[in-house]
C-alpha positions in Angstrom: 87.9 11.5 -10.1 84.2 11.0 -8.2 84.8 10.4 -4.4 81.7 9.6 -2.3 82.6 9.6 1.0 79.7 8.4 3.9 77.1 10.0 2.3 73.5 9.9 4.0 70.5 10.9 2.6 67.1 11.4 3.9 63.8 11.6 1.9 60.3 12.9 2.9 61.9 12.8 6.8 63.1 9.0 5.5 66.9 8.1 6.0 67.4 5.9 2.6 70.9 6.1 2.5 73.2 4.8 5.4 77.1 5.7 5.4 77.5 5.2 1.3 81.0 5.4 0.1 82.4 4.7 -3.4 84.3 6.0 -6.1 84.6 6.5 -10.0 87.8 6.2 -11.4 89.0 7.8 -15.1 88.1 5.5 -17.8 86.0 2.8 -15.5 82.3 1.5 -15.9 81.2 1.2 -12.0 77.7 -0.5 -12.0 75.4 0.1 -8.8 73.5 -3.1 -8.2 70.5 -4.3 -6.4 67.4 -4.5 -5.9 64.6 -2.1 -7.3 64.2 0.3 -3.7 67.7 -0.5 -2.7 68.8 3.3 -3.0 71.1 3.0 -6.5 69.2 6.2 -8.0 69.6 8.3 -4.9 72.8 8.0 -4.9 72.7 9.6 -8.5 70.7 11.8 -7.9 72.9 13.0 -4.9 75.9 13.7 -7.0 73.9 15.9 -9.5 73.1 17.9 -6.3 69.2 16.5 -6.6 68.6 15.8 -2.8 71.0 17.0 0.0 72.7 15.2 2.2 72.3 15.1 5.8 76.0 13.8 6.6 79.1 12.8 4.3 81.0 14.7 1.5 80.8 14.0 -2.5 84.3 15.5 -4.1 84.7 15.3 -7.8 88.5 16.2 -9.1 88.9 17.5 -5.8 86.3 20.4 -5.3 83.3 19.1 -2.9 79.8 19.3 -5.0 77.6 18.8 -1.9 77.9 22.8 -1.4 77.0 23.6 -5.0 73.8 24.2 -6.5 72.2 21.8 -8.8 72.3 23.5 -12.1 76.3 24.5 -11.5 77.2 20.8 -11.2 76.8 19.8 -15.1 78.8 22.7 -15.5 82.1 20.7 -13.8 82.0 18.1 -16.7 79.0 15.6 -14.9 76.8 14.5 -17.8 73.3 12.5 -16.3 70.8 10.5 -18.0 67.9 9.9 -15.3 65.8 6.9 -15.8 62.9 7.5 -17.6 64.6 10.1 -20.0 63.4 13.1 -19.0 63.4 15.0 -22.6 62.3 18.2 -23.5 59.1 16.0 -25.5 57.9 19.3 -27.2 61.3 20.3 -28.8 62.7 18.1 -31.4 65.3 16.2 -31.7 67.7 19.0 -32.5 66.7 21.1 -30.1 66.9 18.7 -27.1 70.5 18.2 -28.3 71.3 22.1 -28.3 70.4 21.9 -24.7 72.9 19.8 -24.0 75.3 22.1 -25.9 74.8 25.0 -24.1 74.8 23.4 -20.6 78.5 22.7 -22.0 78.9 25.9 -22.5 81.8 25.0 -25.4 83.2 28.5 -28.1 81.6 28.7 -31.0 84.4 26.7 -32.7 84.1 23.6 -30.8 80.1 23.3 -31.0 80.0 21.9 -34.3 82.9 19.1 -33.7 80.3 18.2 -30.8 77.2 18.2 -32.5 78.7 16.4 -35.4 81.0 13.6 -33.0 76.8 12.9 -30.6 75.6 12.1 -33.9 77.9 9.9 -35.4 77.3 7.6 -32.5 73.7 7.8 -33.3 73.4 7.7 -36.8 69.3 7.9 -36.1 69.2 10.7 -34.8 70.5 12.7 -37.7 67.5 11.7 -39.6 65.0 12.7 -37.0 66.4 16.5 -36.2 63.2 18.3 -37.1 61.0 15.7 -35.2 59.7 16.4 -31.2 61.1 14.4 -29.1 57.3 13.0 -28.0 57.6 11.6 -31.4 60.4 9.1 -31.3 60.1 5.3 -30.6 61.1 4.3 -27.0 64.3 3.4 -28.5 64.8 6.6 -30.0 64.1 8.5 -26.9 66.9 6.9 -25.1 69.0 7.8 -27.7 68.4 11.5 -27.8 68.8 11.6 -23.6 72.6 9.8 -24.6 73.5 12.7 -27.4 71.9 15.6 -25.1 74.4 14.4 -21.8 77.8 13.4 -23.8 76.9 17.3 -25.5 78.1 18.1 -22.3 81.7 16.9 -23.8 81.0 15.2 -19.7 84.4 13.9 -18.4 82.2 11.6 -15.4 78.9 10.0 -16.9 75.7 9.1 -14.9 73.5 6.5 -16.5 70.3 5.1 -14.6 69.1 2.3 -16.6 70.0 3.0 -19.9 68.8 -0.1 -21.3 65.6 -0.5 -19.6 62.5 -1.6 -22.0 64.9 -1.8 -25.0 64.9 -4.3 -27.7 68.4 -6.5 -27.9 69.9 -4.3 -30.9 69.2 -0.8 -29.2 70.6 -2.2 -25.8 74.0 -3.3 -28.1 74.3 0.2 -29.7 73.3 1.8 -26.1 76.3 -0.5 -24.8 79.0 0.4 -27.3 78.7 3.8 -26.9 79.4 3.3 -23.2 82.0 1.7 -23.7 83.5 4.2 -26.4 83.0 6.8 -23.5 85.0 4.4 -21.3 87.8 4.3 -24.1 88.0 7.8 -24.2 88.5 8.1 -20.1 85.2 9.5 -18.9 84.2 7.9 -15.8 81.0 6.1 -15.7 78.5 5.4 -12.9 75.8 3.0 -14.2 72.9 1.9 -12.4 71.7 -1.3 -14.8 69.5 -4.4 -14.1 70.3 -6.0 -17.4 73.1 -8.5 -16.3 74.3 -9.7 -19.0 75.4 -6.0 -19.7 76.8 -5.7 -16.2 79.1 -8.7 -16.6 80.1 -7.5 -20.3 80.5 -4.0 -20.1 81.8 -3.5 -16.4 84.9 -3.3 -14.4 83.4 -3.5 -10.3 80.4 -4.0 -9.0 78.7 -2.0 -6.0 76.1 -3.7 -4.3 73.3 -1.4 -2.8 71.1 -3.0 -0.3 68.6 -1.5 1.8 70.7 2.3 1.5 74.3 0.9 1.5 77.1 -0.3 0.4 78.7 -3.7 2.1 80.4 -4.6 -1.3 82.1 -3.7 -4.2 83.5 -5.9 -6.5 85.7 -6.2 -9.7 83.6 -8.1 -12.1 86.2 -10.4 -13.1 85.8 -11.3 -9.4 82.3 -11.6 -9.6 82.3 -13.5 -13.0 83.8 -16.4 -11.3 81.8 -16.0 -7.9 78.1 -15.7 -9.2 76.4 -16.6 -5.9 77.3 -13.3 -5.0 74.6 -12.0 -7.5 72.4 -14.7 -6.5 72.9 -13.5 -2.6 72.1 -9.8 -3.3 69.6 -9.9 -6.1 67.8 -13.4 -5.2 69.0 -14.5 -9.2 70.4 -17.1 -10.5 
């Protein structure tokens, strides 16, 4: 579905990726792991058509998305959650998700069915539709950047540290509903730090270090062979 092919990237006149290939398969969880720096949300952000690339190709279902503009790439099915959220804070809750159904760009008919399906995975949300987004808990906030990018009705998923700053129950609810997407067949890139997610939630593993790529692994691999996390993130 999402082929990355030895992709280079240079920021501020700084090479920070180096020859970066992977790929996202239909109904997967492919985690990008390493160290904070390591190059994880460049990559991301170089699928979405964020920073250009100075070598490489990215394909998604076959069509090349490096010669694309940004805003036409959500419109291929590519749902993204950045880290940090990046809500509309002044519009409520309701309005934030709206976004996200227009970017779809779904008939009249099917809008509803979405709305409806988002919020059923965060029953929370429902209550808070009239409320800005600046409003919600930290919690909350993550919630509402989930519901505004599977609006999208995405068939790949980008995820950059969902779970970052979350309290144990909202990073168990944040996980299921990965892993519903994953049920359903989207793809799903997912930068995460949380380990105990990683080896959970997770089919392979791509280690980043220092802007590439010497390893990816299938976690059932990597369960049994933990000094491989140890080597790459200096964990335990």
């Amino acid at each position: 579905m999402l082929e990355v092919d030895n992709i280079e990237v240079t920021y501020d006149q700084v090479q920070v990726l180096f020859g970066i290939s992977l790929d996202a398969r239909a109904g997967e969880i492919l985690c990008l792991l390493g160290r904070n720096g390591a190059g994880k949300t460049t990559i991301l952000k170089s699928i979405m058509g964020l920073l250009p690339l100075k070598s490489g190709t990215i394909q998604f279902n076959n069509e090349p998305l490096s010669v694309l503009p940004a805003h036409q790439i959500p419109k291929r099915g590519i749902g993204y959650v950045p880290q940090g959220r990046r809500l509309f804070s002044e519009l409520t809750v309701a309005q934030n998700i709206e976004i996200g159904l227009m970017a779809n760009g779904s008939k009249n008919g099917s809008v509803k069915h979405t709305r409806e399906r988002v919020l059923d995975m965060f029953p929370r949300l429902q209550e808070r539709l009239k409320q800005r987004a600046e409003t919600l808990s930290g919690g909350e906030q993550q919630m509402l950047a989930m519901a505004r990018a599977l609006s999208m009705q995405p068939t790949l998923l980008l995820l950059d540290e969902p779970t970052e700053g979350l309290q144990p129950s909202m990073i168990q609810l944040i996980q299921d509903v990965i892993v519903q997407m994953k049920e359903q067949g989207v793809a799903i890139v997912l930068v995460e730090h949380h380990l105990e997610t990683v080896l959970s939630i997770t089919d392979r593993v791509a280690f980043i270090e220092n802007g590439r790529c010497p390893e990816i692994t299938d976690v059932a691999e990597l369960k049994m062979s933990p000094q491989k996390i140890q080597g790459y993130l200096g964990v335990g």
